[in-house]
Structures are given as structure tokens and as C-alpha cells.
N, CA, C and O atoms as a MOPAC input file, in Angstrom:
PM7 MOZYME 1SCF
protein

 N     -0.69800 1     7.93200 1    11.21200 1
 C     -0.35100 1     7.45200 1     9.88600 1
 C      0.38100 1     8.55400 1     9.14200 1
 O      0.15300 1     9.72700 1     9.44100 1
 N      1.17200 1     8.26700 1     8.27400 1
 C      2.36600 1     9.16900 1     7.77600 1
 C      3.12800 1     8.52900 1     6.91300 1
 O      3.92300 1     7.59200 1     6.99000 1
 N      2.67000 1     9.32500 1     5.94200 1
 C      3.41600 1     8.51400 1     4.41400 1
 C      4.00800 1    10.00400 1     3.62900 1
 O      3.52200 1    11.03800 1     3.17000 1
 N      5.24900 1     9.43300 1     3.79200 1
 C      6.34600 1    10.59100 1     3.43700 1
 C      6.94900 1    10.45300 1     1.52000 1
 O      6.87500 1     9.52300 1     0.71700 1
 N      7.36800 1    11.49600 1     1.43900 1
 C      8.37300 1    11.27200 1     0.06000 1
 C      9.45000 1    12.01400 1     0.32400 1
 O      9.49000 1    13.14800 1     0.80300 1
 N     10.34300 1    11.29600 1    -0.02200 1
 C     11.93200 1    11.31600 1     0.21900 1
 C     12.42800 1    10.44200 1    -1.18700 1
 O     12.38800 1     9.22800 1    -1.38400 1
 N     12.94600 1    11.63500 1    -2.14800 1
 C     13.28500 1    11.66900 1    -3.45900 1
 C     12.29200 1    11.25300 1    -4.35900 1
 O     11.29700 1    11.97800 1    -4.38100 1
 N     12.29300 1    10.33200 1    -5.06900 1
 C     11.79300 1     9.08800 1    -6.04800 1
 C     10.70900 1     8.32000 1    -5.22300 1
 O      9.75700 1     7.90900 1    -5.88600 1
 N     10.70100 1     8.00100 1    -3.55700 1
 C     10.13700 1     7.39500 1    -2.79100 1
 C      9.19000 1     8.00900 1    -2.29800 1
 O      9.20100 1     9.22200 1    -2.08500 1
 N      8.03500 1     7.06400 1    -2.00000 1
 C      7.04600 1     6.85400 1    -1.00200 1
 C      6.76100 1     6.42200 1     0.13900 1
 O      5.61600 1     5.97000 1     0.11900 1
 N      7.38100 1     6.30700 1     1.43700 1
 C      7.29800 1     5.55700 1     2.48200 1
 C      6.22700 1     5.62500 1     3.17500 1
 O      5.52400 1     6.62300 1     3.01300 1
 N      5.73700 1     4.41800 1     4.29400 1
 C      4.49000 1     4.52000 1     4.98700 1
 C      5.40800 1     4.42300 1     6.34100 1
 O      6.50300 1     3.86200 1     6.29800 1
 N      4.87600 1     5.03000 1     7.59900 1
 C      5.46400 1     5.12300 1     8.29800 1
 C      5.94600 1     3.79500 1     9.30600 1
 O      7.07000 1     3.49300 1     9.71000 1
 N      4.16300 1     2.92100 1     9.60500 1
 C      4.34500 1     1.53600 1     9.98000 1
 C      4.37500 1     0.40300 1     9.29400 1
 O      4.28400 1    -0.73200 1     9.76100 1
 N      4.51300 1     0.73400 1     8.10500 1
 C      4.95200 1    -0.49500 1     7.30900 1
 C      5.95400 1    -0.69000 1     6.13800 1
 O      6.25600 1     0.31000 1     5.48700 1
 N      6.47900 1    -1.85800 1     5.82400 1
 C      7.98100 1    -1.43300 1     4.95400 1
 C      7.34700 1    -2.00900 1     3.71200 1
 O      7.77600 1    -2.98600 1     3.09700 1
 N      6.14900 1    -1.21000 1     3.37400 1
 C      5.63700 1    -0.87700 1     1.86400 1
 C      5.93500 1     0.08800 1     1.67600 1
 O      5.82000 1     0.92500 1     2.57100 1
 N      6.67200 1     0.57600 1    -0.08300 1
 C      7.07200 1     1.91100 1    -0.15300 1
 C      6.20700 1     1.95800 1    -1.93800 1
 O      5.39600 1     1.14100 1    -2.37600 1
 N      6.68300 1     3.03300 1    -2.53500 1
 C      6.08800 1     3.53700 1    -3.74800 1
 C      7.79600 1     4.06100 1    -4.69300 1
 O      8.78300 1     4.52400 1    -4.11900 1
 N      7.67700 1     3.80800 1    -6.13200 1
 C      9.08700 1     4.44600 1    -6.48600 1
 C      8.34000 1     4.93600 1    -7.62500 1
 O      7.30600 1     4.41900 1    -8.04800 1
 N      8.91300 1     5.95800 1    -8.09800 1
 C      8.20200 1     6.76600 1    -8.75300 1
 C      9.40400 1     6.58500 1    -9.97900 1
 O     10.51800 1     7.10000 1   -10.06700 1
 N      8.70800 1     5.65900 1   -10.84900 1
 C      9.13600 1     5.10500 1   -12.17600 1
 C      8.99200 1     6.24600 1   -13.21100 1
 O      9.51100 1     5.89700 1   -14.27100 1
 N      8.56100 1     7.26500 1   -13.25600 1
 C      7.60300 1     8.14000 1   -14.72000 1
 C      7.36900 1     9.05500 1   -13.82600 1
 O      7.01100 1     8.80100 1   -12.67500 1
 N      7.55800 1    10.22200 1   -14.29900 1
 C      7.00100 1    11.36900 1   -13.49300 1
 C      4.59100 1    10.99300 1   -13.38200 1
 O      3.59700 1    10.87200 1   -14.09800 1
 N      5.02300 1    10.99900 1   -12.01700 1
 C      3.78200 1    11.25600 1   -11.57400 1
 C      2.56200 1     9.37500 1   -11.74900 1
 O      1.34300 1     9.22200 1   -11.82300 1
 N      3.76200 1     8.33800 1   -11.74500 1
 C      3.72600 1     7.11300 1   -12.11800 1
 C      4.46100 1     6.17700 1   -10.98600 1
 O      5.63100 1     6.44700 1   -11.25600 1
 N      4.49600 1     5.66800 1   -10.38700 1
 C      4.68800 1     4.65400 1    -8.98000 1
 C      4.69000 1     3.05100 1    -9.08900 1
 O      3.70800 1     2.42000 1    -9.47900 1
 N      5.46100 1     2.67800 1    -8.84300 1
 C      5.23600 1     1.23000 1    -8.72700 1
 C      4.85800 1     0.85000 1    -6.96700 1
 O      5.43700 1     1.57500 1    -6.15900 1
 N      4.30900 1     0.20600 1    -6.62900 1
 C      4.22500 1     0.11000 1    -5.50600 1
 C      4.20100 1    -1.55300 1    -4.86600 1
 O      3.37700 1    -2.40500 1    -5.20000 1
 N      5.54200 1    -1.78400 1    -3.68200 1
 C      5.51600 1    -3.11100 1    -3.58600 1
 C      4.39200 1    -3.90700 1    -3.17400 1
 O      4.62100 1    -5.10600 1    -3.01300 1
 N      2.98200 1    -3.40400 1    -2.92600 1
 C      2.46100 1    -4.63700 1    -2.74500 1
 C      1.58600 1    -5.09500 1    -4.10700 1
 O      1.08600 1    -6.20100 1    -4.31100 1
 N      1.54900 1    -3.79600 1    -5.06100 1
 C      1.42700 1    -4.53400 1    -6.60700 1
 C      2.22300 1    -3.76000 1    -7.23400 1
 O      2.21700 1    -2.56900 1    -7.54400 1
 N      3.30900 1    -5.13600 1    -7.45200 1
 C      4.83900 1    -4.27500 1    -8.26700 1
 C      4.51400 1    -4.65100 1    -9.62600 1
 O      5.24000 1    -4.02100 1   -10.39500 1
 N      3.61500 1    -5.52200 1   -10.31300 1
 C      3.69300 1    -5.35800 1   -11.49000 1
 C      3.23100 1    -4.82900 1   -12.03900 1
 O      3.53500 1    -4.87700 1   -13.23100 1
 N      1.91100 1    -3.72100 1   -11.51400 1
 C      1.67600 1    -2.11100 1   -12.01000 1
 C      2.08300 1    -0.55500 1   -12.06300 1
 O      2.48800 1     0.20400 1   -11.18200 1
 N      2.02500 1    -0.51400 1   -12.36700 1
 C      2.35300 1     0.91100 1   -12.13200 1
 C      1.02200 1     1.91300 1   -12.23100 1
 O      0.25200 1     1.83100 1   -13.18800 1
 N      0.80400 1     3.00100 1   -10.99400 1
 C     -0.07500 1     3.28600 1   -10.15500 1
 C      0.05500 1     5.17000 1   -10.27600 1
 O      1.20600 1     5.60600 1   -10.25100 1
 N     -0.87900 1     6.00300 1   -10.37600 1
 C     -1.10100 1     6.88800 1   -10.06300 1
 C     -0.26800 1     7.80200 1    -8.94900 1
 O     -0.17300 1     7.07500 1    -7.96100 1
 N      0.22000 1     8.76800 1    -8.74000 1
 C      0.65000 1     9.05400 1    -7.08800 1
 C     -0.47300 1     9.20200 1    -6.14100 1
 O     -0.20700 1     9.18000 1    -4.93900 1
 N     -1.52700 1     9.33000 1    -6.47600 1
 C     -3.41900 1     9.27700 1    -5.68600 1
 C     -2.81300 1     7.80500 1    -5.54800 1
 O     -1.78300 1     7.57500 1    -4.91400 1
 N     -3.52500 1     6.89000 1    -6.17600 1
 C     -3.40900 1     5.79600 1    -5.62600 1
 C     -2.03400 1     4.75900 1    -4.89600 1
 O     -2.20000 1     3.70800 1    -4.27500 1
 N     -0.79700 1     5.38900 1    -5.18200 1
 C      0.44100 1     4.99000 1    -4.38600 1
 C     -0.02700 1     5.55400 1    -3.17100 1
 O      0.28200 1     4.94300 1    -2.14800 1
 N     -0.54900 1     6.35100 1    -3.08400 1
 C     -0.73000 1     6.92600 1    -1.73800 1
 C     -1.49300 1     6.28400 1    -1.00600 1
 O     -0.96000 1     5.81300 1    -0.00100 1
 N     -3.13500 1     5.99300 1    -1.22200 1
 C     -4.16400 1     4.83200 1    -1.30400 1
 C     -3.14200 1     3.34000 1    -0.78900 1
 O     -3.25100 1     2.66900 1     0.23700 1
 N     -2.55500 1     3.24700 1    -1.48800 1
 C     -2.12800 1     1.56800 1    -1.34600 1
 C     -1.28200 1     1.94700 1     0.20900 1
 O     -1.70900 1     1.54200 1     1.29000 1
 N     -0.02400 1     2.79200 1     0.05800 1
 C      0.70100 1     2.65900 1     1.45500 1
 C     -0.68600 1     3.21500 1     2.69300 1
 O     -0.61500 1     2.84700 1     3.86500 1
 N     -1.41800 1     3.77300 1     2.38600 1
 C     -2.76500 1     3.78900 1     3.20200 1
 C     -3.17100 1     2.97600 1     3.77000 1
 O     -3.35000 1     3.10800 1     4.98000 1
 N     -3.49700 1     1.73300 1     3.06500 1
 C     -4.17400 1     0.75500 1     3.26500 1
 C     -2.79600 1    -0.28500 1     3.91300 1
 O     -3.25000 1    -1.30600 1     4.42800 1
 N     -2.02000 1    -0.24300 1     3.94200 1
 C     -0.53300 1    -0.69000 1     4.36900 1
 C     -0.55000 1    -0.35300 1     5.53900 1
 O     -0.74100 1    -1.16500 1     6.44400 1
 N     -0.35000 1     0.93000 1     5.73500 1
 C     -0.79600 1     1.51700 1     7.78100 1
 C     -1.59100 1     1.06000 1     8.34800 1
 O     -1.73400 1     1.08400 1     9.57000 1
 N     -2.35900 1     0.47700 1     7.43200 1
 C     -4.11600 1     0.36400 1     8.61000 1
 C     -3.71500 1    -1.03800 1     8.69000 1
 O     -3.82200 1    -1.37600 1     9.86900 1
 N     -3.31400 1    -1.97900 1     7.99100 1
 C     -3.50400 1    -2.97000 1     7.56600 1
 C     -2.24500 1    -3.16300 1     8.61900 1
 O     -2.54600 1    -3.97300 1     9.49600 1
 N     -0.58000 1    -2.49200 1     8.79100 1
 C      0.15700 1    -2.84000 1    10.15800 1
 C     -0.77100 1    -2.03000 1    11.26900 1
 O     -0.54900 1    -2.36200 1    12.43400 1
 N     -1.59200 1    -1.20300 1    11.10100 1
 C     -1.71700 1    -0.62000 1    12.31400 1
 C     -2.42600 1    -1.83300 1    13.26400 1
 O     -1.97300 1    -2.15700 1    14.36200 1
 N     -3.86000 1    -2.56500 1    12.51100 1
 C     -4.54800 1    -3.11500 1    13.22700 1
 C     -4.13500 1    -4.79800 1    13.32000 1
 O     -4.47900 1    -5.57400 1    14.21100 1
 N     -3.31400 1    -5.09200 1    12.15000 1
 C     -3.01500 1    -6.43000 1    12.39500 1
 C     -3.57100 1    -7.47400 1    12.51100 1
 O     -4.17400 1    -7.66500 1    11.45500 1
 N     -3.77600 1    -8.53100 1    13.39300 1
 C     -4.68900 1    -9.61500 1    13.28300 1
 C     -6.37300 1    -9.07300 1    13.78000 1
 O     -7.43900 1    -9.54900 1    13.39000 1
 N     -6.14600 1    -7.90800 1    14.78100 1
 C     -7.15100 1    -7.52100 1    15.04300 1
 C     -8.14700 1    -7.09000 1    13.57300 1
 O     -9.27300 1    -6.62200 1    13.74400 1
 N     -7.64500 1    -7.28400 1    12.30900 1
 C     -8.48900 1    -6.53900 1    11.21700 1
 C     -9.62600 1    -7.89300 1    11.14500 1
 O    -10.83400 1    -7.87800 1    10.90600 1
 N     -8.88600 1    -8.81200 1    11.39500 1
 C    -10.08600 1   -10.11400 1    11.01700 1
 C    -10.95500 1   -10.70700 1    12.49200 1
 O    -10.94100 1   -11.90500 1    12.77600 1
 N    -11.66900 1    -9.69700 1    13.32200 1
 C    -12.22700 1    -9.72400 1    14.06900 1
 C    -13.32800 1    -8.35700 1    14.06500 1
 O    -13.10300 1    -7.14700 1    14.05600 1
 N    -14.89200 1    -9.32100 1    14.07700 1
 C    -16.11900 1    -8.62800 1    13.52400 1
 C    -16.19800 1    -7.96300 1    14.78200 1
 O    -16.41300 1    -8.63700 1    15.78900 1
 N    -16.01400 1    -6.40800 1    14.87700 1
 C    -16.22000 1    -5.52200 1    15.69800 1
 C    -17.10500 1    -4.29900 1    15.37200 1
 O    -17.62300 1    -4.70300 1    14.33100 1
 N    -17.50800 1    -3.32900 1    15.53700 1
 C    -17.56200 1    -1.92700 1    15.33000 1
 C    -16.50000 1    -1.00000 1    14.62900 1
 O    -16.58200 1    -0.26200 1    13.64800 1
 N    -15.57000 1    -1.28000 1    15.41100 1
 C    -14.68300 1    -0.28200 1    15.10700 1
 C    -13.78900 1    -1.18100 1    14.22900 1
 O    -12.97400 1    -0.31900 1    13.90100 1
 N    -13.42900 1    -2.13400 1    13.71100 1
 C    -13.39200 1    -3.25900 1    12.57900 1
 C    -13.73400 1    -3.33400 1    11.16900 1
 O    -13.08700 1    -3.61600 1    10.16000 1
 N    -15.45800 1    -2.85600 1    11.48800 1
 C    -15.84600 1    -2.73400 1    10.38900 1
 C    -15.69500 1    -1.15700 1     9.93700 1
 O    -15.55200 1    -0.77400 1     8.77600 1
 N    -15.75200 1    -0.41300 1    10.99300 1
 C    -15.02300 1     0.89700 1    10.53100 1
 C    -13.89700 1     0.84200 1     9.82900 1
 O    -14.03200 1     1.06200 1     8.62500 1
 N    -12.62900 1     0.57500 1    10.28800 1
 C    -11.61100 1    -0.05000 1     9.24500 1
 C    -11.95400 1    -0.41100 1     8.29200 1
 O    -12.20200 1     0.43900 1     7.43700 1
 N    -12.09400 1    -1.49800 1     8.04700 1
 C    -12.87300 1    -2.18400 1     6.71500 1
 C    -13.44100 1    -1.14400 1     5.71500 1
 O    -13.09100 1    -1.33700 1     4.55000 1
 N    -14.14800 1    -0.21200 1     5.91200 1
 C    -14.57300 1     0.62300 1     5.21300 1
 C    -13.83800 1     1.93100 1     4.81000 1
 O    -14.35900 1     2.69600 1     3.99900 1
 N    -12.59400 1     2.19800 1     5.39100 1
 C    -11.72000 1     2.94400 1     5.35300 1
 C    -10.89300 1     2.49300 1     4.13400 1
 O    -10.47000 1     3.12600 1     3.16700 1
 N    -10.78700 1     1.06100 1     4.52200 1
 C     -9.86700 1    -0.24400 1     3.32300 1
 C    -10.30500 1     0.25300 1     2.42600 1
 O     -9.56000 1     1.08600 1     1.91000 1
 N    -11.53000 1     0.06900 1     1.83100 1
 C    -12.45400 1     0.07600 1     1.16600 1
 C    -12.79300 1     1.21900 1     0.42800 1
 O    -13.53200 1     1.06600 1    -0.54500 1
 N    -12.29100 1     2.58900 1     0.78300 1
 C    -12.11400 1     3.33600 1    -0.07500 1
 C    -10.94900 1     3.91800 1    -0.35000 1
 O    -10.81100 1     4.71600 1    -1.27700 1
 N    -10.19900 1     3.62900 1     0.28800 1
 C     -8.74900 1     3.05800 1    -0.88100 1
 C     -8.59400 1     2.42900 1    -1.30700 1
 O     -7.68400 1     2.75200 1    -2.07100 1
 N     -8.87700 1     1.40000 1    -1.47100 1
 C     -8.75400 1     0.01100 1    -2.57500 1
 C     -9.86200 1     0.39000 1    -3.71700 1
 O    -10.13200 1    -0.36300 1    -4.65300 1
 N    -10.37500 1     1.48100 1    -3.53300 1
 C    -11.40000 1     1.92100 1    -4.73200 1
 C    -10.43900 1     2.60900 1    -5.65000 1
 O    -10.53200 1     2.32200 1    -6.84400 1
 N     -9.34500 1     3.65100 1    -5.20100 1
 C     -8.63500 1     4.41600 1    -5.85200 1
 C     -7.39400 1     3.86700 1    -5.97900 1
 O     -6.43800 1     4.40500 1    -6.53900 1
 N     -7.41100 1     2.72700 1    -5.42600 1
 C     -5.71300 1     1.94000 1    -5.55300 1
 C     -6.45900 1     0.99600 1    -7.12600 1
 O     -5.78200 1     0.62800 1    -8.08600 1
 N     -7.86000 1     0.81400 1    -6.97900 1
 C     -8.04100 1    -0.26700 1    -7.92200 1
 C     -7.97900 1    -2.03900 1    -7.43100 1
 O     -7.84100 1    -3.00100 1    -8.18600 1
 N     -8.08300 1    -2.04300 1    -6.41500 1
 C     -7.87300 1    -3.41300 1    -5.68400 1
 C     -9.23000 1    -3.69200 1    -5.24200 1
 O    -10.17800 1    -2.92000 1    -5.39100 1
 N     -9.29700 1    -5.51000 1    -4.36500 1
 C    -10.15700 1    -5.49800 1    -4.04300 1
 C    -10.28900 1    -5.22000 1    -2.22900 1
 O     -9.82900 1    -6.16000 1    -1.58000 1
 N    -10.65600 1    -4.46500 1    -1.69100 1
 C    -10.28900 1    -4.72700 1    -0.19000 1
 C     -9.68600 1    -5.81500 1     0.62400 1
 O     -8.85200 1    -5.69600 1     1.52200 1
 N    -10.09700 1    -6.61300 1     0.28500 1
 C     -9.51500 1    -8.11600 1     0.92700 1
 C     -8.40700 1    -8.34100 1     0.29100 1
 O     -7.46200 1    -8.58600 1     1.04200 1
 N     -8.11500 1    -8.34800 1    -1.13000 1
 C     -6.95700 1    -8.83200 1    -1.68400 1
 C     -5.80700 1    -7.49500 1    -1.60400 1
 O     -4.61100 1    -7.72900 1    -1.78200 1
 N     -6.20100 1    -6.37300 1    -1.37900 1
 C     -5.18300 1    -5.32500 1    -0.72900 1
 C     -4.36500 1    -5.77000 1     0.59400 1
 O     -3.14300 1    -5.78300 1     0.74300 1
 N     -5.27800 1    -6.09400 1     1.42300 1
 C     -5.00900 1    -6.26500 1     2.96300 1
 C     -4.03700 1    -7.55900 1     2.61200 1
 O     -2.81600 1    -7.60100 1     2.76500 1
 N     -4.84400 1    -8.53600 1     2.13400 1
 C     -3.92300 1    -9.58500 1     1.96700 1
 C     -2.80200 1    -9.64300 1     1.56400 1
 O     -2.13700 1   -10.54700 1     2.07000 1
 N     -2.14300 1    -8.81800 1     0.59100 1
 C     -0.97500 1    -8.35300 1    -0.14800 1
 C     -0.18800 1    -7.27600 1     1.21000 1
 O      0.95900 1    -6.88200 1     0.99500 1
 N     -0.60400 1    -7.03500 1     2.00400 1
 C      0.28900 1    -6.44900 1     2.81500 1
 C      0.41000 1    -7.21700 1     3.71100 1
 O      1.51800 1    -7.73200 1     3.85900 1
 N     -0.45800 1    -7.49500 1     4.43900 1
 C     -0.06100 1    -8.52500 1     5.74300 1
 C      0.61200 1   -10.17700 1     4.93700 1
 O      0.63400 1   -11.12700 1     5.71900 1
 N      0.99400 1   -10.39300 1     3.83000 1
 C      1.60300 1   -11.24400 1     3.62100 1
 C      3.43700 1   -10.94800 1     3.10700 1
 O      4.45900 1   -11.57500 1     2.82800 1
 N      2.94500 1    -9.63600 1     3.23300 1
 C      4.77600 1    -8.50100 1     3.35800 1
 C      5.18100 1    -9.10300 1     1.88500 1
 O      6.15200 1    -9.84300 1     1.72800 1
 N      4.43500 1    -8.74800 1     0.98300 1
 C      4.95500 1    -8.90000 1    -0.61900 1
 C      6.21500 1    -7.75400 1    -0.90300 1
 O      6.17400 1    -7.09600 1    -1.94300 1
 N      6.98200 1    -7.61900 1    -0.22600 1
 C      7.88300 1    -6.55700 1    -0.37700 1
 C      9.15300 1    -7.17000 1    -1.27900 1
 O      9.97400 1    -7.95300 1    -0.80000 1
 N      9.18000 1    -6.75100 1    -2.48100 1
 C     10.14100 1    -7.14700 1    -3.01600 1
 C     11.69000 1    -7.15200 1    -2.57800 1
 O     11.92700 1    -6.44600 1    -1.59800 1
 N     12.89300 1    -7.90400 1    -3.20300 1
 C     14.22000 1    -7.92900 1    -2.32200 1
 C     15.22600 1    -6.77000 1    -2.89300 1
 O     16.28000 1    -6.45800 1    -2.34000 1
 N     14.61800 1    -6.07400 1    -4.32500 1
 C     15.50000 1    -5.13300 1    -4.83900 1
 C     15.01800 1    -4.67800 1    -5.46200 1
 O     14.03200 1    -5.22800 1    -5.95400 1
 N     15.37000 1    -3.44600 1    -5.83100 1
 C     14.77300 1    -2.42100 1    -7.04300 1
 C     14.81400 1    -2.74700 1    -8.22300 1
 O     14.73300 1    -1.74400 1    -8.93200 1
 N     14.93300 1    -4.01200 1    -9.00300 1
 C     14.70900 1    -4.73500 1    -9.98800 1
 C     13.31500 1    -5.21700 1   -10.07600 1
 O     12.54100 1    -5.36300 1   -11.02200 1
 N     13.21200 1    -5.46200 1    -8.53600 1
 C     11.70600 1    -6.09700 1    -8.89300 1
 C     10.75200 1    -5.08600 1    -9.00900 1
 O      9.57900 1    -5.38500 1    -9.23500 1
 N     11.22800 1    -3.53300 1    -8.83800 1
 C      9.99800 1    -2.62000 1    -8.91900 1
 C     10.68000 1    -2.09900 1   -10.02000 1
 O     10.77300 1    -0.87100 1   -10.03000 1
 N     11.27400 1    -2.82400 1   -11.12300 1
 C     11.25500 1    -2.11100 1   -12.45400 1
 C     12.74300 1    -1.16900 1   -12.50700 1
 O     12.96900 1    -0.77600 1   -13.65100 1
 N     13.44500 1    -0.88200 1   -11.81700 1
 C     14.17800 1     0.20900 1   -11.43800 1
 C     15.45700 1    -0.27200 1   -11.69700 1
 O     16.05100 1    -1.14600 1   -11.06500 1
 N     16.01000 1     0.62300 1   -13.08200 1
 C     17.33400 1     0.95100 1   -13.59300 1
 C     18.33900 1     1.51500 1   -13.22000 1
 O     18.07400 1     2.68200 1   -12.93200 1
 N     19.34800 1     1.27500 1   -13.08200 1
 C     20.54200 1     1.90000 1   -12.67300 1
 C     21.18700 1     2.86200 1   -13.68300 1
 O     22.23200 1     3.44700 1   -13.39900 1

């Protein structure tokens, strides 16, 4: 897992959720673009974005190492402010906006 910044941006490495840094030290992040987020918790959210492409359909299968995940979710969605389930859900449904309008972002 590997979540980079490159300028204004936040990228996650396996997933095309990113973070734009609206306000110094302030983020919008596409899978909740109509907040604006902490850089702790932009970070948290593309977090939960990796795990969430890493494991894929496998996340909704009661395992061990499943519910390990799950609990990983789970404390990032504490510092993203989400609810675990409705995090995951917001990524695996690829809420990725189509332009930098929709994350607030002026020319």
C-alpha cells in the first residue's frame, strides 16, 4: 500500500481515489467530495481505498483474516469520520468524480 503526494495531490497506489488539497493542510477527497477532510484523515480514506481494491469481493466473506481487514477499515473510518461499511461502500462503488469541479477546484 502506497499513498503518495505529488503537488496539491494525494494518490493511492491501487485505487483511482485521490485527495486535492483545497486549503493548506485541508483535502477534499473523492470518495466524500462534499467534505473537506484533514490530511490525517485524506490519508485514512485513500487507506481504506487500498484495502478496499486490495481485497475486493473477497472483503464480504466471513474469514479470519477478513475480519482482520474489517478492523483495519475500522480504524480508519474512525479518523476519516465514516462509518466502516459506508467507507468501503463509497469505494468499491468508484464514486470518483469526472473533474476537478466536482472536488471544488478553481482554475
Amino acid at each position: 500500500m502506497a499513498i503518495r503526494r505529488e503537488g496539491q495531490w494525494l494518490t493511492a497506489e491501487r485505487s483511482a481515489h485521490c485527495a486535492y488539497e483545497v486549503a493548506p493542510g485541508r483535502f477534499r477527497i473523492t470518495l466524500w467530495p462534499g467534505v473537506r477532510v484533514s490530511a490525517r484523515a485524506a490519508v485514512a480514506g485513500l487507506t481504506i481505498a487500498e484495502l478496499s481494491a486490495r481485497w475486493g469481493r473477497g472483503l464480504w466473506f466471513d474469514t479470519p483474516n477478513t475480519r482482520m481487514a474489517w478492523r483495519m477499515i475500522e480504524l480508519q473510518a474512525q479518523t476519516l469520520g465514516l462509518d466502516a461499511l459506508d467507507a468501503v461502500l463509497r469505494c468499491q462503488a468508484g464514486e470518483v468524480p469526472a473533474d476537478a469541479a466536482a472536488l471544488g477546484v478553481r482554475a
